[in-house]
C-alpha positions, -999 to 999 in steps of 0.1 A, spaced: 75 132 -75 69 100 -90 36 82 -85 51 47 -85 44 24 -59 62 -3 -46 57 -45 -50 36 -60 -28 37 -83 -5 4 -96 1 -28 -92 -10 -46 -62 14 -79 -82 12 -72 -123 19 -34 -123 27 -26 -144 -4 3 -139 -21 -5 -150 -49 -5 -115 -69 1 -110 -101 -2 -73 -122 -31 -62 -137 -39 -45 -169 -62 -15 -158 -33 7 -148 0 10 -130 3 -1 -100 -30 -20 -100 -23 -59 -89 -47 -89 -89 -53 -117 -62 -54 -149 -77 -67 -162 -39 -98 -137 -38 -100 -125 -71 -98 -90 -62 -83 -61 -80 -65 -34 -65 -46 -6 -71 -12 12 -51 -3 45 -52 25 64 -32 14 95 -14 47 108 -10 70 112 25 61 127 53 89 144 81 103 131 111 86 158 132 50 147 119 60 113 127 72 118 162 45 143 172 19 113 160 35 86 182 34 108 210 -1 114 204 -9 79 204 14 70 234 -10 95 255 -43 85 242 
């Protein structure tokens, strides 16, 4: 499985989009609103059934 992660589209912290990569790894991105670094990593895909079972959950909570 690969570790790559996807674009942005906005920054997780401010909302800017101003983004732009950064140098420390892969997949790490810098805000040119809030001058924050950050980093995005794909944890991989879960099933249907874990996905239904989760909404139903939250539907009777």
């Amino acid at each position: 499985m690969s570790e790559r992660a996807g674009t942005p589209f906005h920054c997780p912290f401010c909302g800017e989009t101003d983004l732009w990569p950064h140098e420390a790894a892969h997949g790490s991105w810098e805000c040119r609103g809030c001058l924050r670094a950050f980093q995005l990593k794909s944890l991989g895909q879960i099933s249907r059934n874990h996905t239904s079972r989760a909404t139903t959950k939250e539907a009777h909570a």
